[in-house]
N, C-alpha and C positions, 0 to 999 in steps of 0.2 A: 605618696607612692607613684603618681602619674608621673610627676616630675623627674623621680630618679629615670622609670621608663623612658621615658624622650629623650633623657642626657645619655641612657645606654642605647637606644635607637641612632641614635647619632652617629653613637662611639664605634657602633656594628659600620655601617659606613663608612667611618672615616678609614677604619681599616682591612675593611673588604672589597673595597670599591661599589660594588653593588651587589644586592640579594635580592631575591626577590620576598613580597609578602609573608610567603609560607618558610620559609627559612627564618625570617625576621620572627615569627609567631613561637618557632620551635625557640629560639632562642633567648627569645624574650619569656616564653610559658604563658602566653597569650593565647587570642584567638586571632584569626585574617582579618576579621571584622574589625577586632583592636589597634590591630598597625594600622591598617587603612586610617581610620580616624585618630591616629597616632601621628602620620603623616600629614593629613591636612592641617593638624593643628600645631607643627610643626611650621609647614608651609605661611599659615597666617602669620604667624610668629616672626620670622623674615629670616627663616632659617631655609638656604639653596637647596630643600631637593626637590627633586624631580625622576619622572617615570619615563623609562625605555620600552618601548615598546617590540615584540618579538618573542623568538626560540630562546633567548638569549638577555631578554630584560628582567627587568626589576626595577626598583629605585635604588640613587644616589645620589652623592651630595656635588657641588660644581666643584672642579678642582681648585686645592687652594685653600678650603673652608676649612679653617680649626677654632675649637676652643681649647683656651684655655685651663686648666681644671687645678692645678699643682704645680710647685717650683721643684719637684724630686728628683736627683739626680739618679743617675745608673745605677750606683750603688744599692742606694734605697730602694729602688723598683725592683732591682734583684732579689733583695732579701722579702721583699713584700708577693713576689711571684713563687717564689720558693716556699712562704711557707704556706700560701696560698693552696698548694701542691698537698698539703694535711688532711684536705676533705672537708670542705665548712659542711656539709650535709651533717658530719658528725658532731662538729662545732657546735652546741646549742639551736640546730636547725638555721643555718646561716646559710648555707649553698648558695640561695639565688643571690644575697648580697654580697655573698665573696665573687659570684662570677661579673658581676656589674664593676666589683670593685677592682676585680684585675683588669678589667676592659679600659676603663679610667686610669690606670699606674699604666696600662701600655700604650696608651696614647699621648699622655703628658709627657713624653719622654720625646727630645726631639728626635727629627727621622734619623741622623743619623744612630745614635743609639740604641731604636725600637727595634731594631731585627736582632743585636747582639743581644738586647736582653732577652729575648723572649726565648734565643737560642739558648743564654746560659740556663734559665729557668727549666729548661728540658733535661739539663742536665745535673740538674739537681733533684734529687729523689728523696724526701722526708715521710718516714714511716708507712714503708708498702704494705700491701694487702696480705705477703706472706714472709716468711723469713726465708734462709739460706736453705732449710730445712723441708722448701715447699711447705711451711705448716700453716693453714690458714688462722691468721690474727683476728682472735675475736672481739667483736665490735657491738656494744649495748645500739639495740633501736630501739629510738624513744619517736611515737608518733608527732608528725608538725605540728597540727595541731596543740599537742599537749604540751611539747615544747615552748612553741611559741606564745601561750598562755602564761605557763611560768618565768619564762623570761621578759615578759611585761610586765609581769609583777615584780620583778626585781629591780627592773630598768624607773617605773613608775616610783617604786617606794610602795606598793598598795599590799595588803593581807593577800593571802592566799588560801586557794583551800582545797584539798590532794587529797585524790584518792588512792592510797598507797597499802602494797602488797609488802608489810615485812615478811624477811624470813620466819618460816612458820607459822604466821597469824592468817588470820583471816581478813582479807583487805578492807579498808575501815576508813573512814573521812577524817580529814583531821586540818583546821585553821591552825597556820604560821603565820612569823614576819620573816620574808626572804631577805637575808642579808647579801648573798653573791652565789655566783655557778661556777665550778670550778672541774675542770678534764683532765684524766691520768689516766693515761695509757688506753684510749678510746673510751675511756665509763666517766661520764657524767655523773656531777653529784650537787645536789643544791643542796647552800649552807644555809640555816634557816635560826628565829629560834619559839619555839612554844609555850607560852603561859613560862614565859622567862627568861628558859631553861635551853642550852644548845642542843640542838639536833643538826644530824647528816643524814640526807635522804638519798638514794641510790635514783638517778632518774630513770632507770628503766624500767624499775617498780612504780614508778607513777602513773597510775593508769587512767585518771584524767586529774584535770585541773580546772580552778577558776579562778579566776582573780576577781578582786572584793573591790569594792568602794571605799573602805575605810584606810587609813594611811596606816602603814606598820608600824609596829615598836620598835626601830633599831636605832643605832648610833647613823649621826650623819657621816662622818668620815672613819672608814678602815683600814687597815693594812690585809686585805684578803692572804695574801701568803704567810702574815704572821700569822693570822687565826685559821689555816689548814694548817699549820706545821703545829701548831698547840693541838689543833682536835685531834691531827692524825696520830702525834705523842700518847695523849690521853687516850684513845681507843685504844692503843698497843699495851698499854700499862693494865687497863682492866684486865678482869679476872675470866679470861678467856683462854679455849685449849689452843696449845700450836702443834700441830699435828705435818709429819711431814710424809710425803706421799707420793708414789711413781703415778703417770698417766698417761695412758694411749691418746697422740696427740688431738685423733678426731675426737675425744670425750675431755680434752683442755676447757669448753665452752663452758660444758654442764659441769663441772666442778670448779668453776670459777664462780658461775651463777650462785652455789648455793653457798659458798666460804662466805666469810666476811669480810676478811681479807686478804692479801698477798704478798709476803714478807716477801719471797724470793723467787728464782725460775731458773732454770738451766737444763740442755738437754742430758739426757743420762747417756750411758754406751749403747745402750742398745734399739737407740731411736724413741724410747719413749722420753717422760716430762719428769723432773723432780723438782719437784714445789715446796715452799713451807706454808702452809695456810694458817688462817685462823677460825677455827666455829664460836658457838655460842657456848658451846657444853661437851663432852662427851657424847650423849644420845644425839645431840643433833650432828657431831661430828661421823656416829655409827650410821646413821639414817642415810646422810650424803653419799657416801659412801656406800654405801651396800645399793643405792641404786645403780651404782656402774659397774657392779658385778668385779667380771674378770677383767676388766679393762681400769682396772684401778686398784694400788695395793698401797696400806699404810703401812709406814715402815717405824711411826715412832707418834705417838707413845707406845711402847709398849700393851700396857693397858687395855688401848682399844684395836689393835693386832687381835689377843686375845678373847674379847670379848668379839668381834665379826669371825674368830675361828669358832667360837663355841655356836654362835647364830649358826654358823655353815653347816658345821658338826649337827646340830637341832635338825635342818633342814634337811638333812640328807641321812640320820636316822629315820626318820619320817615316811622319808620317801620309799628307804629301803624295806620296812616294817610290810610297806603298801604291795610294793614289787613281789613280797615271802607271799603275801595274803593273795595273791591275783596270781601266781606260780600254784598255789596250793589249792585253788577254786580251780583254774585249770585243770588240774592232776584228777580234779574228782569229778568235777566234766566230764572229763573224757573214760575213766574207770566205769562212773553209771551206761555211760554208751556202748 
């Protein structure tokens, strides 16, 4: 990890001219203490930099001093800055290695080239933070930590072991072998498999993790996109309700959280969301739903229309019964008085 630091301490230099300590520390996610002794062993190294002293100093490197890192031409830097532009923080918890990584694609590139790329890169936008619609696009947080647990467990080949929240359960422990990690559409999912058998875990339900010593049970070589397009088949096939449904866009989140799935999305006419989901069941599809009240209405299956009208129906008999009983307590209040 030191090493990568220094080649990005560098890289801040070679194209900043000079920063100082506390800039270098923000950038790096370090501490002053760290660059400091980041730079001497730089220094010893027989790497030119050196400290300016003033209102106005920092360290930098002697003019002239490059490395070398990659042979990529404009093209390639382009496409690698642009998709860089996706958010590694959401990436399987990659942020600080996508930000090192672009420093390194924008330096390799020679000077002539280095300013057009970084310009084009600005002008390419891959998947903002909200739509046309101003509707803010939800995004599963899965903690670094746990993240990056799991993803050395896949990266290693080692067992795993998750503490995971299904829908409905009560969150429970449970040892895999992680086969790959795969992202659509901001949600993280590790593909895994259990005493055999395939599982898809949602990583936002993962509420911690560890990785094991022992090596996992999988195939050494996959096609990861062949075996999400078979899972993702096979989940759709089970014996599951598709239920379709308008939604007020600020409750998009929480009705995304508790489906299983998301066949489809488009806006409606009248600003809200129409979706086809998938539940587990009926009851679990009545449940979801009846937590978003009025900011959520099923439009099909019929079925379960029906049954959230007769809950409402229940609920507001109830209430009414309460309302006759506390008007007629009233009446005789105030008659004794």
């Amino acid at each position: 990890m030191r090493a990568d630091r220094l080649v990005s301490l560098v890289l801040l230099l070679r194209r900043h001219g000079r920063l100082t300590a506390d800039t270098l520390a923000r950038e790096l996610e370090v501490s002053t203490r760290t660059v400091l002794r980041d730079i001497e062993a730089l220094s010893a190294a027989g790497v030119p930099v050196y400290a300016e002293r003033g209102r106005h100093g920092g360290f930098a490197l002697l003019p002239g001093f490059r490395i070398e890192l990659t042979g990529l031409n404009q093209d390639e830097a382009l496409a690698l800055l642009a998709a860089g532009s996706v958010g590694g923080d959401q990436v399987f918890g990659l942020g600080p290695a996508l930000a090192s990584a672009m420093r390194k694609v924008v330096d390799a590139l020679p000077e002539s080239h280095r300013a057009s790329a970084s310009d084009g890169a600005r002008r390419l936008l891959v998947d903002p933070d909200t739509d046309l619609l101003s509707r803010r696009v939800a995004v599963d947080k899965v903690p670094e930590s746990t993240i990056a647990e799991v993803r050395r467990a896949v990266l290693t080949g080692h067992r795993l072991r998750i503490h995971y929240a299904a829908t409905g359960q009560e969150p429970r422990w449970r040892t895999v072998d992680p086969i790959g990690l795969v992202t659509v559409r901001d949600t993280g999912y590790l593909l895994a498999m259990r005493a055999g058998a395939d599982r898809t875990y949602r990583l936002s339900r993962v509420l911690a993790a560890e990785e094991l010593p022992e090596t996992a049970q999988r195939p050494d070589r996959i096609d990861l996109d062949r075996i999400w397009r078979e899972r993702a088949a096979r989940f759709l096939s089970e014996d599951h309700l598709s239920v379709l449904v308008r939604v007020r866009p600020a409750r998009r989140a929480e009705l995304l959280d508790a489906a299983l799935a998301v066949r489809a999305e488009e806006p409606d006419a009248d600003g809200w969301l129409r979706l086809a989901v998938t539940y587990q069941d009926s009851r679990h599809a009545e449940w979801a739903l009846w937590q978003l009240g009025m900011d959520a209405e099923a439009l099909a299956p019929r079925s379960l229309r029906t049954a959230l009208r007769d809950r409402a129906a229940a609920i507001a008999a109830r209430y009414a019964d309460a309302d006759a009983d506390a008007a007629a307590h009233t009446d005789t209040g105030a008659a004794g008085g």
